[in-house]
Backbone bond lengths (Angstrom), bond angles and torsions (degrees), N, CA, C in turn:
res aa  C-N    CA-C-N  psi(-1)  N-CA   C-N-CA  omega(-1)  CA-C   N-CA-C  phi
1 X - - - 1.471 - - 1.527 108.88 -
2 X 1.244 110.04 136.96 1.499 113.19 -176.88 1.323 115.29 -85.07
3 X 1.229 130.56 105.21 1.569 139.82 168.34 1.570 114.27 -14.09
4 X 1.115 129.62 133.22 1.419 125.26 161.52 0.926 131.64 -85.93
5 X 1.528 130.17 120.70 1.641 125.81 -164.89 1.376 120.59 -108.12
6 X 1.133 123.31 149.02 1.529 113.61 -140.12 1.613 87.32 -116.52
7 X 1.735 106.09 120.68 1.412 125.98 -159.78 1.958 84.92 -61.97
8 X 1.711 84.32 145.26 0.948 110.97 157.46 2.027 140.66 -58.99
9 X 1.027 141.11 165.31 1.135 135.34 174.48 1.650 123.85 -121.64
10 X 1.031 113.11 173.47 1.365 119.87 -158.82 1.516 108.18 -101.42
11 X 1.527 131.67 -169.15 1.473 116.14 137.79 1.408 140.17 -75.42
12 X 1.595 105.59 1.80 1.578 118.34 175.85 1.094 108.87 -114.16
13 X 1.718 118.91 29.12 1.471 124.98 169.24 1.650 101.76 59.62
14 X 1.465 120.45 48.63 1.778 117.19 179.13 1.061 82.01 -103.29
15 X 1.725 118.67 164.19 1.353 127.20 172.00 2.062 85.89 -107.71
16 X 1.666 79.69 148.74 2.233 101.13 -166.69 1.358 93.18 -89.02
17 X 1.270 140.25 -40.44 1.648 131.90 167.19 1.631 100.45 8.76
18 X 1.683 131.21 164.20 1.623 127.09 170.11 1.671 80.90 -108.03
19 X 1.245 152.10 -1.26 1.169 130.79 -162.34 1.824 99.13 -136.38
20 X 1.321 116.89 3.67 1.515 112.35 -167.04 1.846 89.79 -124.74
21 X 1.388 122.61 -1.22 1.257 99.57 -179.74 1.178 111.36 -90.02
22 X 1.394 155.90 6.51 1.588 147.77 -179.43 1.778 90.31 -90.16
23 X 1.149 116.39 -59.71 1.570 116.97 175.19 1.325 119.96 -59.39
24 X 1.210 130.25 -45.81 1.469 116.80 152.83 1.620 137.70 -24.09
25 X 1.778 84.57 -51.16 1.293 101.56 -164.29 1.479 105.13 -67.72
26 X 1.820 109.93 -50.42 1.457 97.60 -177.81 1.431 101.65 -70.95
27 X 1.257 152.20 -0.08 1.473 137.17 151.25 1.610 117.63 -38.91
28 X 1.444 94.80 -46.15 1.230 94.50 -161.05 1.536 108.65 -99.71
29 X 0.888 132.96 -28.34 2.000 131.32 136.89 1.045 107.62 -15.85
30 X 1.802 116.15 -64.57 1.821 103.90 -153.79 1.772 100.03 -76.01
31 X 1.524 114.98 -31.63 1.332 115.15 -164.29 1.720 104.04 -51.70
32 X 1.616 119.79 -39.79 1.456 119.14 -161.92 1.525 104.04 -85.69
33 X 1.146 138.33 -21.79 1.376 118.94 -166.56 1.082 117.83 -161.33
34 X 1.937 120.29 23.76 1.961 121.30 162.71 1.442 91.61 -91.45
35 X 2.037 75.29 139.25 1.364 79.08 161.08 1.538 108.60 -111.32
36 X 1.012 106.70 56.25 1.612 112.26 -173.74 0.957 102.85 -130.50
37 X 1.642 122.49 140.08 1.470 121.18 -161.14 1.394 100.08 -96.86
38 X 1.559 115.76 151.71 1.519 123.72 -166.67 1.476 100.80 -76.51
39 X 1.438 122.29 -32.43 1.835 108.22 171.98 1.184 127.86 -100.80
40 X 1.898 102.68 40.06 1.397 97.18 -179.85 1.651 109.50 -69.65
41 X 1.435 97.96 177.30 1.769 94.58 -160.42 1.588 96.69 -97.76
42 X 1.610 114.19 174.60 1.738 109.45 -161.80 1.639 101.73 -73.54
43 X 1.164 132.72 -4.44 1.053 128.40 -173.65 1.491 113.03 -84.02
44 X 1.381 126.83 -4.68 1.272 134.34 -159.11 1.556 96.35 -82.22
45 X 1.206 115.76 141.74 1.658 135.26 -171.66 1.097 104.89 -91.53
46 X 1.215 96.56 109.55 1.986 112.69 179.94 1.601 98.32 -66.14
47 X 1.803 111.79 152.01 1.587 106.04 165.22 1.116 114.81 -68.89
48 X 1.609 130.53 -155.68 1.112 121.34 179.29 1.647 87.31 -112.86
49 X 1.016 97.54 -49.23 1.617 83.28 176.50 1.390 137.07 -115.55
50 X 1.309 130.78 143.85 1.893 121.32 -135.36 1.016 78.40 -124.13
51 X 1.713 131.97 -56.84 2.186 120.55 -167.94 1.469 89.01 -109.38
52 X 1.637 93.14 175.73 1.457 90.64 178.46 2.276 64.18 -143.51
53 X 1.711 98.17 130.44 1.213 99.10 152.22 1.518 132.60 -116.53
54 X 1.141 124.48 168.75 1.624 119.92 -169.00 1.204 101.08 -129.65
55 X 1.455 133.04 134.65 1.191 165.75 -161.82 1.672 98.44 -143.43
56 X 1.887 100.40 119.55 1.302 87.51 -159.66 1.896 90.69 -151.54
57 X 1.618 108.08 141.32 1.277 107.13 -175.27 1.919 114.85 -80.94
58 X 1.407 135.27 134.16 1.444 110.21 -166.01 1.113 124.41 -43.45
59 X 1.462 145.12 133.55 1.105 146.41 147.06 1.949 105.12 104.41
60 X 1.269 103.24 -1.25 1.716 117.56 156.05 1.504 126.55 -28.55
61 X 1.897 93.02 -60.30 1.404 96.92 173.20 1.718 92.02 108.15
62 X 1.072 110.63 30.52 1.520 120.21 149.99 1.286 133.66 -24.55
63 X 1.716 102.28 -69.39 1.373 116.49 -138.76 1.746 74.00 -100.66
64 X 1.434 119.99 -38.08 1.966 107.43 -170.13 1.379 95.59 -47.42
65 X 1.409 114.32 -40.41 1.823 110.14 -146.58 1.018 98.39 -74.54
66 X 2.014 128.13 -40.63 1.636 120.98 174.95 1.354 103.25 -56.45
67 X 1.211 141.46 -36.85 1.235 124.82 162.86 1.261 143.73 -19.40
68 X 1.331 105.92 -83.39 1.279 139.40 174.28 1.753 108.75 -62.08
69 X 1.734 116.75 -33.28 1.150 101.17 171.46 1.154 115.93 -84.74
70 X 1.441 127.07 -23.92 1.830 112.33 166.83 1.540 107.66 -63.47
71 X 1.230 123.04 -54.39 1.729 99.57 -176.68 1.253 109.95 -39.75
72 X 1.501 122.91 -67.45 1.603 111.90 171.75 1.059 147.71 11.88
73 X 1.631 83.08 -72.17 1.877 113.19 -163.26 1.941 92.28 -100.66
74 X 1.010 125.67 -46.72 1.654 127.87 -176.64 1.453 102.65 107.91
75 X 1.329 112.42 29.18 1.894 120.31 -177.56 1.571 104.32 -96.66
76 X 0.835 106.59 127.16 2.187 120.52 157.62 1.977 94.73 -47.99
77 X 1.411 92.50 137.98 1.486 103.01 -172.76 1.664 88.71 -110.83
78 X 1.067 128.09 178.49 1.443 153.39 168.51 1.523 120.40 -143.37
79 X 1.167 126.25 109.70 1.018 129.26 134.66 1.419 133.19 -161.46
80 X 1.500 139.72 -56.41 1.592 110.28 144.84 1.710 120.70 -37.63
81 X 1.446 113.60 -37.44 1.315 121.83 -169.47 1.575 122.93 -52.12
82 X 1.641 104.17 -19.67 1.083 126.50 179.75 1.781 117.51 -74.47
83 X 1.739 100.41 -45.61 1.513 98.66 173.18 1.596 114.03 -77.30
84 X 1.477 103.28 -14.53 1.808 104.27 -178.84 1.253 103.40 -65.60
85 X 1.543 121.38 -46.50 1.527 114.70 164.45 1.638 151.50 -52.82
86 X 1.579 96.78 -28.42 1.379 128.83 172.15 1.428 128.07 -83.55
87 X 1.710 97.72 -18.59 1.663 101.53 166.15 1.667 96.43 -109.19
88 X 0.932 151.25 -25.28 1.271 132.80 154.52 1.493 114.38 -29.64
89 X 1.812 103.37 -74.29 1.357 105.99 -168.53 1.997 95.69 -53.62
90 X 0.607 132.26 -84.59 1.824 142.21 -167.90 1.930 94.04 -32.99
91 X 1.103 107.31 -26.04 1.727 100.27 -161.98 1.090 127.36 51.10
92 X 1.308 124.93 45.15 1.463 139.85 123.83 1.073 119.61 -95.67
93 X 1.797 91.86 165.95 1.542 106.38 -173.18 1.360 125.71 -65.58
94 X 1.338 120.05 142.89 1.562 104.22 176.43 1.546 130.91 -35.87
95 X 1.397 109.05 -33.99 1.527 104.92 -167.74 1.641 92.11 -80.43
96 X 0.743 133.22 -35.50 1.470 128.97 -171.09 1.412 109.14 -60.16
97 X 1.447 121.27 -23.79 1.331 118.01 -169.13 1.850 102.99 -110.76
98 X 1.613 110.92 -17.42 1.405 113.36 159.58 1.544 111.93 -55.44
99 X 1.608 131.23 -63.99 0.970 133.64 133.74 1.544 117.53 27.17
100 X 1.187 122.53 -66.83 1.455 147.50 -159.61 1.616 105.61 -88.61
101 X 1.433 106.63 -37.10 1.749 104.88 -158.03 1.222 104.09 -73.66
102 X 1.693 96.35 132.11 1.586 115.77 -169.56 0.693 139.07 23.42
103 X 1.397 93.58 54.53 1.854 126.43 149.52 1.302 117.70 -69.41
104 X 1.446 109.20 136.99 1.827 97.42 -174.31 1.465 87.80 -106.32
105 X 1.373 134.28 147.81 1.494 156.83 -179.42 1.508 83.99 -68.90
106 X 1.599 96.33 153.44 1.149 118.91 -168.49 1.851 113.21 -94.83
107 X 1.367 135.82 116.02 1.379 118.06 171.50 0.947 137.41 2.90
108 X 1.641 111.66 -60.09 1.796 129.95 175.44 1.765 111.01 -60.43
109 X 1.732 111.17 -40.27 1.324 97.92 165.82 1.541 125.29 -89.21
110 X 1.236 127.53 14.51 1.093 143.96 -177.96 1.758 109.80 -87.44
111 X 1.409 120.51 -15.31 1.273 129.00 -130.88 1.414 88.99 -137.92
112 X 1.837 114.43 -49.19 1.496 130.86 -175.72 1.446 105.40 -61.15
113 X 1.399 104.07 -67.75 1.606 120.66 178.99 1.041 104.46 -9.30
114 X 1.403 140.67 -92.69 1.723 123.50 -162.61 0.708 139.65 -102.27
115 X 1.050 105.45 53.30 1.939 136.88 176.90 1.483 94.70 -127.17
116 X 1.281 135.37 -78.79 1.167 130.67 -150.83 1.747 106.39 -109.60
117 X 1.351 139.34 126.09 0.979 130.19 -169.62 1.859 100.16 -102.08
118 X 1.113 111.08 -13.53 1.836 108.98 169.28 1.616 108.14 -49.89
119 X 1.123 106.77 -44.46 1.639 118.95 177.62 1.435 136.04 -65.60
120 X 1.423 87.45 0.46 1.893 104.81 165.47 1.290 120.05 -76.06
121 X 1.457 113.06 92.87 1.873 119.40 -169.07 1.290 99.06 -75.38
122 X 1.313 75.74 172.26 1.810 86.18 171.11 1.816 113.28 -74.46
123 X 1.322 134.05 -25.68 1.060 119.26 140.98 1.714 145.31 -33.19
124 X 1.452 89.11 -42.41 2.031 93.30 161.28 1.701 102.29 -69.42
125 X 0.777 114.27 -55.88 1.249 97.68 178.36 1.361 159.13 -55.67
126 X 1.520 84.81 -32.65 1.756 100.03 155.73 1.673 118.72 -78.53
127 X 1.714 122.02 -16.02 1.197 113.48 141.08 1.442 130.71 -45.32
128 X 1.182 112.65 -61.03 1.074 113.87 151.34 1.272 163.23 -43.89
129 X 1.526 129.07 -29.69 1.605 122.18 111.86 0.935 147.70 -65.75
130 X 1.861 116.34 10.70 1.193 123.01 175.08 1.550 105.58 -100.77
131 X 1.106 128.53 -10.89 1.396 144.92 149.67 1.875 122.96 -52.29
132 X 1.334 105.11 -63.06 1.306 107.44 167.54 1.246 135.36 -85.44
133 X 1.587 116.92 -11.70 1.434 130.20 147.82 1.806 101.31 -54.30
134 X 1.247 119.77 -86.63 1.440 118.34 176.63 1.632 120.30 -11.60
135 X 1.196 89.36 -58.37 2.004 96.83 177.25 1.358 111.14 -76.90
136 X 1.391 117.31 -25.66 1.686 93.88 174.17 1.771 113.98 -89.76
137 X 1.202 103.57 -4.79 1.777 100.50 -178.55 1.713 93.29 -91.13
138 X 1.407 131.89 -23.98 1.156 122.35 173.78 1.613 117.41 -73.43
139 X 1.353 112.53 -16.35 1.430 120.63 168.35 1.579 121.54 -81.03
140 X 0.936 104.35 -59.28 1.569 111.67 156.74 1.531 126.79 -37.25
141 X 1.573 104.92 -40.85 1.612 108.95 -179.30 1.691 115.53 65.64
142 X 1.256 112.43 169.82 1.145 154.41 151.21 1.543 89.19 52.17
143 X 2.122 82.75 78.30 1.564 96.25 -179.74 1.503 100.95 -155.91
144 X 1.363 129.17 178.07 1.598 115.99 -164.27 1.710 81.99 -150.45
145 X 1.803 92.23 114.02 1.913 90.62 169.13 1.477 96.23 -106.20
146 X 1.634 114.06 166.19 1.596 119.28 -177.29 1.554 76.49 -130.30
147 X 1.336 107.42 145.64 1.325 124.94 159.94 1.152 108.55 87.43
148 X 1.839 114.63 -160.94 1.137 126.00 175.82 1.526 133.89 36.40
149 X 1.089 121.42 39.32 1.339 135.66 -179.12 1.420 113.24 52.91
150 X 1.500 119.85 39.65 1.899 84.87 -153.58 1.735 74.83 -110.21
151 X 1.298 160.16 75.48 1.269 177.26 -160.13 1.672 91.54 -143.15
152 X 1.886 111.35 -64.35 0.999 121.39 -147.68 2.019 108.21 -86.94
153 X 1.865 95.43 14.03 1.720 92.24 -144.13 1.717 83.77 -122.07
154 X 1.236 109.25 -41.52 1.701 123.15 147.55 1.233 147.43 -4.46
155 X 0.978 147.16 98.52 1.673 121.37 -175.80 1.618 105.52 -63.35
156 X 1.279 114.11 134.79 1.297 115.07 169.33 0.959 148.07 -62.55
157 X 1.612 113.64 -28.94 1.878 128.38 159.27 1.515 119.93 -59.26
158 X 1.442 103.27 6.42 1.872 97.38 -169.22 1.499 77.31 -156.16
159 X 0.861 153.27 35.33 1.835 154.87 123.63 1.057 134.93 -91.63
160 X 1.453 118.30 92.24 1.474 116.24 158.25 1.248 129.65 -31.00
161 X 1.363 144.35 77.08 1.404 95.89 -165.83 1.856 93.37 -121.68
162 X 1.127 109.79 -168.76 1.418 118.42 -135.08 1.680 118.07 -168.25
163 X 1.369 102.71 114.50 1.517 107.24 -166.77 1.702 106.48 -100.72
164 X 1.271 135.52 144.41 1.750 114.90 173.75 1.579 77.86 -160.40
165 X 1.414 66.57 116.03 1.761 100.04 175.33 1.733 106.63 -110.53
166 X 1.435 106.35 -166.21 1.756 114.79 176.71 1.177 89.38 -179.16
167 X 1.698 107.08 175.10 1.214 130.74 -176.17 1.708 96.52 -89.38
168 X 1.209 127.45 167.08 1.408 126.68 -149.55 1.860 107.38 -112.87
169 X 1.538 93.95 -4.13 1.665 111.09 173.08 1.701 93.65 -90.55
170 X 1.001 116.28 -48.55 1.956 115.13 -179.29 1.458 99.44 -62.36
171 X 1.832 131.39 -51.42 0.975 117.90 -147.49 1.706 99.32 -77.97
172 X 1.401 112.25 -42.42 1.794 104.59 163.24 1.290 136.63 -38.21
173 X 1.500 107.99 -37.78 1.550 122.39 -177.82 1.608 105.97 -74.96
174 X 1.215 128.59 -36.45 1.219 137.51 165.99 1.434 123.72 -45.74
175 X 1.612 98.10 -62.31 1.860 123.57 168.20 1.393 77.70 -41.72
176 X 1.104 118.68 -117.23 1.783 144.60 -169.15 1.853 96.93 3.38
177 X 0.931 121.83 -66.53 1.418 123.92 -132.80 1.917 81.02 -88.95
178 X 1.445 116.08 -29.47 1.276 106.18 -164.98 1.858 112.29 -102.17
179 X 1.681 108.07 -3.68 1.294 104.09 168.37 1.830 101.34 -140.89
180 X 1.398 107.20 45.08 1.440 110.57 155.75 1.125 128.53 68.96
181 X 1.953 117.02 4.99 1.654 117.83 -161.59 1.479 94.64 -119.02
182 X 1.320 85.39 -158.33 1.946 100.45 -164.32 1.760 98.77 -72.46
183 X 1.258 129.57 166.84 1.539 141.71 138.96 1.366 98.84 -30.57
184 X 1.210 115.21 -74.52 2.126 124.14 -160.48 1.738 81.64 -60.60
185 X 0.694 125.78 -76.19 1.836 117.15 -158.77 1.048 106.29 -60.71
186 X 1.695 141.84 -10.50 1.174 125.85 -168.25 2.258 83.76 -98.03
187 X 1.153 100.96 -22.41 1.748 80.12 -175.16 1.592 103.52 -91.51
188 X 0.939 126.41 -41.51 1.722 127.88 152.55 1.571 95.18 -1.65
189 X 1.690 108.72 -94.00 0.835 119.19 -165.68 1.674 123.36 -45.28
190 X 1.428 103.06 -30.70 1.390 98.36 -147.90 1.715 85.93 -100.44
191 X 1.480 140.98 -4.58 1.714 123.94 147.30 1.746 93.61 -73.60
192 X 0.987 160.59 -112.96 1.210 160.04 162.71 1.902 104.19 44.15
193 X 1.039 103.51 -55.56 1.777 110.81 161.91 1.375 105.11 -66.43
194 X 1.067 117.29 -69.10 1.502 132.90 -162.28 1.740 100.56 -34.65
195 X 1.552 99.95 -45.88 1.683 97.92 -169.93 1.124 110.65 -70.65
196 X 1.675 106.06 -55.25 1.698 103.32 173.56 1.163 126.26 -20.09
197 X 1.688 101.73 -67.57 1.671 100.75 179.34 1.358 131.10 -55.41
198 X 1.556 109.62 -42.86 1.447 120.69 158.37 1.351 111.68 -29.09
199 X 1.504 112.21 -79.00 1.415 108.92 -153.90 1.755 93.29 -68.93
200 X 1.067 128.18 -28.60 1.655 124.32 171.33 1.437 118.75 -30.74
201 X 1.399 105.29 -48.36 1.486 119.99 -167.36 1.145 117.74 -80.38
202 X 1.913 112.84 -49.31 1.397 125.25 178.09 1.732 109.86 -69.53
203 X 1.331 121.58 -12.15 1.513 125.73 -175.38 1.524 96.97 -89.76
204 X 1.517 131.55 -43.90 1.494 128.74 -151.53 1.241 104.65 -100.18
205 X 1.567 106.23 -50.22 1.573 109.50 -161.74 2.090 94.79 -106.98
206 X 1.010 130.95 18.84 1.073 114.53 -177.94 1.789 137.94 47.30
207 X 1.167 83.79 32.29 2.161 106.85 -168.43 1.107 110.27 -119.80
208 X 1.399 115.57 -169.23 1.726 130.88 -164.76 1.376 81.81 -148.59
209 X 1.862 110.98 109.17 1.429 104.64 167.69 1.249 147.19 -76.75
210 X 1.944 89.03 -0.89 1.381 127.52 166.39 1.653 141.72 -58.39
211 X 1.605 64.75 -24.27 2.080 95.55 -172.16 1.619 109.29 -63.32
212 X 1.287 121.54 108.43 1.507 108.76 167.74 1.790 131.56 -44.00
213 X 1.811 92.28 -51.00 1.158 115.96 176.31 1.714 113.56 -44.61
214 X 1.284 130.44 2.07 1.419 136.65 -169.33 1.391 96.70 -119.76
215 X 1.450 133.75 8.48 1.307 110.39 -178.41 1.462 92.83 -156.96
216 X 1.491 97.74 161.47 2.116 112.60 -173.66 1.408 101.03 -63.29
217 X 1.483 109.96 -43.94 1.464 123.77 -144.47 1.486 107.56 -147.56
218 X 1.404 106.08 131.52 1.449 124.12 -164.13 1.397 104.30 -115.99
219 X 1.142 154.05 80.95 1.294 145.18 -163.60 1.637 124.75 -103.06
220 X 1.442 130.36 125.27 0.935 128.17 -158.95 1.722 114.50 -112.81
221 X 1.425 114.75 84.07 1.431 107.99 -158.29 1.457 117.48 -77.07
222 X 0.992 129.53 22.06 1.184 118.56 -166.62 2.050 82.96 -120.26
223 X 0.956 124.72 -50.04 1.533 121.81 150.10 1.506 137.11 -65.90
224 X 0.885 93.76 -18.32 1.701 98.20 156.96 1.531 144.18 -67.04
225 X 1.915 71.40 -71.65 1.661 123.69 171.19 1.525 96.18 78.62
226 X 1.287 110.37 170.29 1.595 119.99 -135.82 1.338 106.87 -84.84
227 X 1.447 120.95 -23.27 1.090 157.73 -159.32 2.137 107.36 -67.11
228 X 1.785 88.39 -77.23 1.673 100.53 156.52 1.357 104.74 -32.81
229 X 1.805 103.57 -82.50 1.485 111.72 -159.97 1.220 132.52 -50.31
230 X 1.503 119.60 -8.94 1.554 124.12 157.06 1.338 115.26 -89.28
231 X 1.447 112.26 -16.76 1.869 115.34 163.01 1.635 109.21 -69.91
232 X 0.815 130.85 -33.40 1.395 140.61 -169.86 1.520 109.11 -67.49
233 X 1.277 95.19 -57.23 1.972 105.79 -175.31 1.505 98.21 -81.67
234 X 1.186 115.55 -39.97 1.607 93.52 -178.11 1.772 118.27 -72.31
235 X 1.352 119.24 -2.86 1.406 134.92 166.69 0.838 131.58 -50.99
236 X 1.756 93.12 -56.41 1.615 104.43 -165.08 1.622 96.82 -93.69
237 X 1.769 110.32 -10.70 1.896 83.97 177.78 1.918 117.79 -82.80
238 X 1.663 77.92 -13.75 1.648 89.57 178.69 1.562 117.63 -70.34
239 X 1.397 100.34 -38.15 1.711 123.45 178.96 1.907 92.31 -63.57
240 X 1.638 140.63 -27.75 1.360 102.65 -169.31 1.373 85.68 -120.75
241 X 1.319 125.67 36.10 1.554 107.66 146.68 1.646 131.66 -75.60
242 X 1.235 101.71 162.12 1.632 107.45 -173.97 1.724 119.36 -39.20
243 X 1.267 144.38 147.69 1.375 93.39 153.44 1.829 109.88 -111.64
244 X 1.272 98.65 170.31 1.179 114.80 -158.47 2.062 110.92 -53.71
245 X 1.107 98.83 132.03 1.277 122.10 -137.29 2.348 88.93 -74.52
246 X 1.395 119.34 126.30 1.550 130.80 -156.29 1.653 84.18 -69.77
247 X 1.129 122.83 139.05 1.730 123.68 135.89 1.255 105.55 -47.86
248 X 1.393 104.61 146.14 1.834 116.00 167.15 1.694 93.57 -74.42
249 X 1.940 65.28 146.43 1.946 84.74 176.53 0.965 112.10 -57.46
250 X 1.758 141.77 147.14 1.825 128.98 139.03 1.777 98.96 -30.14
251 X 1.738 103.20 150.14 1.172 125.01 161.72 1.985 100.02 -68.57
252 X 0.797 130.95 178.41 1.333 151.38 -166.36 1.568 99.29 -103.11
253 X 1.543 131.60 132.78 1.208 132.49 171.87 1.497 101.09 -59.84
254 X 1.461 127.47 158.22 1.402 134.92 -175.71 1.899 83.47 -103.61
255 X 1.531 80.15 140.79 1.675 100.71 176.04 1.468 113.18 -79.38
256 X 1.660 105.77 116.47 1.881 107.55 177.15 1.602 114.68 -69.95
C-alpha cells in the first residue's frame, strides 16, 4: 500500500493537493478575518450581506474604495491579491498572469475548447482559478473583491455589489496624476480598459457591465468623492447586519 503524503503548502498557507485547494482555501479565508464563531448554533442570523463586490469604470477609483471599505468593515479585500494567488497556483510569474486579467477568450478558442484539449492555454486556465477562487472567498464571506466580474459570479441575495463610475475628464485626471502620463494618454488608456472589461463581462458572464439594473449601488465619484462613497457601502453592509440577538424576558413573579 502506498503511504499517504501529506500535500504540501504554499506561502499563503494553501494546501497544493489538485483536489484540496478550493477547501483549503476557504479554510484559510475564514481563519483570517470571521468574526463569527465556527460553532455558532443553526439559529444564528446570517447578515444580509457576506461580499461586497466592485464593478468599476478605469480610473473611477474602484480598487481605493475596496480599500478603504475593508479597513472599515475589518474584511480581506481582493484584488491584485487575487492574481498573486493564481500565478502561484499555475506557477507563473505574476506579470504573466496580470497579462491575462480580464481577458475575455477569443471566439476561435471558444469553439476549439471541446474538441481538442491540447488547446487549453494558459488563459483557460486562469479562468479557471479565477472562477473557483471567486466562489471560495464568497463562501468564506466578509470580504470585498474589485473587479473581475465576480458581482456577476455571486449569489445575489448575500452580494453587495456595487458600480463606481465618473465622468471620463475626472477619470483621466486621476489615470494621469496616479501613473505619471499626459491627460490624452491617461484617457487613451482608460477606454482601452473600459473595453477590456466590457468585453470581459459580456464574453463570461453574459451581461452589460453598464447596466445599472445589475447592481445595489451606482456610485458617482467624481460627485460624490471617494470619501461619501465608502460611507455609503459601508452603511448599507452595516444596515443588513443581524441585530443583536434580546435576552429572554424574566418569567413574571407568581401572584401570593
Amino acid at each position: 500500500m502506498t503511504p499517504e503524503v501529506a500535500p504540501t503548502t504554499g506561502p499563503m498557507g494553501i494546501a497544493e493537493g489538485p483536489k484540496g485547494w478550493a477547501s483549503s482555501l476557504v479554510r484559510w479565508l475564514r481563519g483570517g478575518g470571521s468574526r463569527r464563531s465556527e460553532d455558532a448554533g443553526p439559529a444564528e442570523r446570517v447578515p444580509r450581506f457576506r461580499v461586497v463586490c466592485i464593478s468599476r469604470e478605469a480610473g473611477a477609483g474602484g480598487g481605493t474604495i475596496g480599500r478603504l471599505v475593508g479597513t472599515r468593515l475589518g474584511w480581506k479585500v481582493y484584488d491584485h491579491e487575487l492574481l498573486e494567488a493564481i500565478a502561484h497556483r499555475m506557477e507563473l510569474p505574476a506579470e504573466e498572469v496580470r497579462a491575462l486579467d480580464e481577458l475575455a477568450p477569443s471566439a476561435v478558442q471558444d469553439w476549439l475548447l471541446p474538441w481538442r484539449e491540447e488547446y487549453y492555454a494558459p488563459h483557460e486556465a486562469y479562468l479557471d482559478h479565477l472562477a473557483k477562487l471567486i466562489q471560495a472567498i464568497g463562501q468564506a464571506g466578509e470580504s470585498v473583491i474589485v473587479g473581475r466580474g465576480a458581482g456577476f459570479l455571486l449569489p445575489r441575495d448575500s452580494t453587495l455589489s456595487v458600480r463606481v463610475i465618473a465622468p471620463m475628464k475626472a477619470r483621466a485626471r486621476r489615470m494621469a496624476e496616479r501613473l505619471g502620463i499626459s491627460a490624452r494618454t491617461a484617457r487613451r488608456a482608460a477606454r482601452d480598459l473600459d473595453r477590456r472589461q466590457d468585453r470581459f463581462a459580456r464574453t463570461m458572464h453574459r451581461v452589460d457591465p453598464s447596466d445599472p439594473h445589475r447592481y445595489d449601488l451606482v456610485l458617482d465619484t467624481d460627485s460624490l468623492g471617494l470619501s461619501i462613497a465608502v460611507e455609503l457601502i459601508v452603511r448599507a453592509v452595516e444596515a443588513g447586519q443581524p441585530p443583536p440577538a434580546r435576552p429572554p424576558k424574566p418569567e413574571p413573579l407568581p401572584h401570593l
